[in-house]
C-alpha positions as CSV (number, residue, x, y, z in Angstrom):
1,X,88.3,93.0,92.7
2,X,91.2,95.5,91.9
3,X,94.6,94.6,93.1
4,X,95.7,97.3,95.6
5,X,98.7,99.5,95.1
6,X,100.8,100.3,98.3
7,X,102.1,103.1,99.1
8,X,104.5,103.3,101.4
9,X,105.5,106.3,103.6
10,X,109.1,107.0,104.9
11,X,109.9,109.1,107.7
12,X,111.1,111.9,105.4
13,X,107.3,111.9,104.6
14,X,108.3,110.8,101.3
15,X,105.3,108.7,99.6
16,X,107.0,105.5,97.4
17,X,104.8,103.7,95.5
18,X,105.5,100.2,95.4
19,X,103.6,98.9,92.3
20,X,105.7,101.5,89.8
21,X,108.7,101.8,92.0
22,X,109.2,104.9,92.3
23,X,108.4,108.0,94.7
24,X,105.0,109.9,93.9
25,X,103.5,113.0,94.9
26,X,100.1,113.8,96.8
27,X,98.7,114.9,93.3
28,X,100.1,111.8,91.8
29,X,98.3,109.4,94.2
30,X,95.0,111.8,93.4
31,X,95.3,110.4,89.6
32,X,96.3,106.8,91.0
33,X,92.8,106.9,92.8
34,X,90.8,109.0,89.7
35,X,91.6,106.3,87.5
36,X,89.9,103.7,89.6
37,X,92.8,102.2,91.1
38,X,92.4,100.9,95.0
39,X,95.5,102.2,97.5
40,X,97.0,101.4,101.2
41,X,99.3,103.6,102.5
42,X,101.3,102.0,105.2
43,X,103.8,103.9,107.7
44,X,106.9,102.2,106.8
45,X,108.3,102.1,110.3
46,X,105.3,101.6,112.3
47,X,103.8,99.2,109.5
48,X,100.0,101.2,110.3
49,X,97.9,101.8,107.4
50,X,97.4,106.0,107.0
51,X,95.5,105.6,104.2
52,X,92.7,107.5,105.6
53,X,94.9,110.4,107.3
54,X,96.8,110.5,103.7
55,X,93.3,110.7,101.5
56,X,92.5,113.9,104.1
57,X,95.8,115.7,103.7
58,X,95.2,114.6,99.9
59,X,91.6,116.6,100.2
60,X,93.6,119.0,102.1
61,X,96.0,119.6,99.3
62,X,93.4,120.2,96.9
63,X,91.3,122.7,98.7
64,X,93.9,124.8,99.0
65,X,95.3,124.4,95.2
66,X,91.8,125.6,94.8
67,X,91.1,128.7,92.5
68,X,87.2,128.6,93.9
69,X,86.9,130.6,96.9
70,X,85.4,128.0,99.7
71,X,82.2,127.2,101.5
72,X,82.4,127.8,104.9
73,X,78.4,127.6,105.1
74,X,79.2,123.6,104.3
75,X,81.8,123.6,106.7
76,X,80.0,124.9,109.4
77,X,77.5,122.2,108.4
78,X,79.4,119.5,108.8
79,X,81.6,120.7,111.9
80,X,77.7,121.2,113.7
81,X,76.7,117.5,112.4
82,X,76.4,114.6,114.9
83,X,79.8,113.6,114.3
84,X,81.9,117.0,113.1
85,X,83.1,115.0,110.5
86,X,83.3,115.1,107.0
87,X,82.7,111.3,106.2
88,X,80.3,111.2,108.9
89,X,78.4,114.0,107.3
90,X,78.8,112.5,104.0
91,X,77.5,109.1,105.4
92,X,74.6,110.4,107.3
93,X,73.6,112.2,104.0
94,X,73.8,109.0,102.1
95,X,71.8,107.0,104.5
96,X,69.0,110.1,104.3
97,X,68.9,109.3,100.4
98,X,69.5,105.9,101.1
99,X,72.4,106.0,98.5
100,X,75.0,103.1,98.0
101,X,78.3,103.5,95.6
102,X,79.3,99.8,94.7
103,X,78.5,101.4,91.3
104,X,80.4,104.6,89.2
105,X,78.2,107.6,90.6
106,X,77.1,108.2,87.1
107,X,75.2,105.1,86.9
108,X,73.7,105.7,90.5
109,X,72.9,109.2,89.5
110,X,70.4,108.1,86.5
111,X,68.4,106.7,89.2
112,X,67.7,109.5,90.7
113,X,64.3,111.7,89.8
114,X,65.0,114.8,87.6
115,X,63.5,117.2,90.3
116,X,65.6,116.3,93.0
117,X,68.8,115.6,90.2
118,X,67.9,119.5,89.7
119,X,67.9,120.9,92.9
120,X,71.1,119.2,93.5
121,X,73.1,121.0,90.5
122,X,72.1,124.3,91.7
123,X,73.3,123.4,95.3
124,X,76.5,122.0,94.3
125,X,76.9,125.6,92.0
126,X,77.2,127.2,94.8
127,X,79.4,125.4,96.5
128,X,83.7,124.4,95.9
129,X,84.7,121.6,94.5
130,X,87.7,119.5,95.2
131,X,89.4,119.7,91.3
């Protein structure tokens, strides 16, 4: 298992990551996580792990950087699901597929049969993506 790089957040909403020693940006902690590495970010005062509020203000960040206009059809989608959440949508999809990720997507993805690998390319044309 990876070691895990905390990032700690001041109450000037500054992010410092601990492992380089140094402060770091939202986009910054996006390549942290691309290149495979494991965060925490912890509320310096309170001591609370945000991770999971900073990873959605990360999303956040992207989305609008975006040059792609967005899919408000997905939205809606996900805002009518069971939960109204993102990573509930997300989940409930993978349990439909009966998808795990304890490997890299790409390996996952080979598993998959062509016809279904097809039909989702075409849908995820037509749709934004996060980069």
């Amino acid at each position: 298992m990876k070691d895990v790089r905390i990032i700690k957040r001041y109450q000037n909403r500054k992010l410092y990551d601990t492992f380089q020693s140094c402060y770091v940006t939202l986009e910054e902690i996006a390549q942290i996580i691309r290149e495979g590495h494991e965060i925490q970010v912890i509320d310096n005062k309170s001591k609370n792990d945000i991770t999971y509020m900073t990873q959605i203000q990360l999303l956040f960040d992207q989305e609008r950087k975006s040059l792609k206009p967005g899919n408000t059809e997905l939205l809606k989608r996900v805002i009518r699901s069971e939960e109204g959440t993102l990573t509930g949508y997300i989940g409930a999809l993978e349990g439909k597929l009966n998808l795990t990720f304890d490997m890299p997507a790409a390996v996952v993805a080979e598993d998959f049969k062509p016809a279904f690998v097809a039909g989702l390319n075409s849908s995820m044309e037509n749709s934004a993506t996060l980069n």
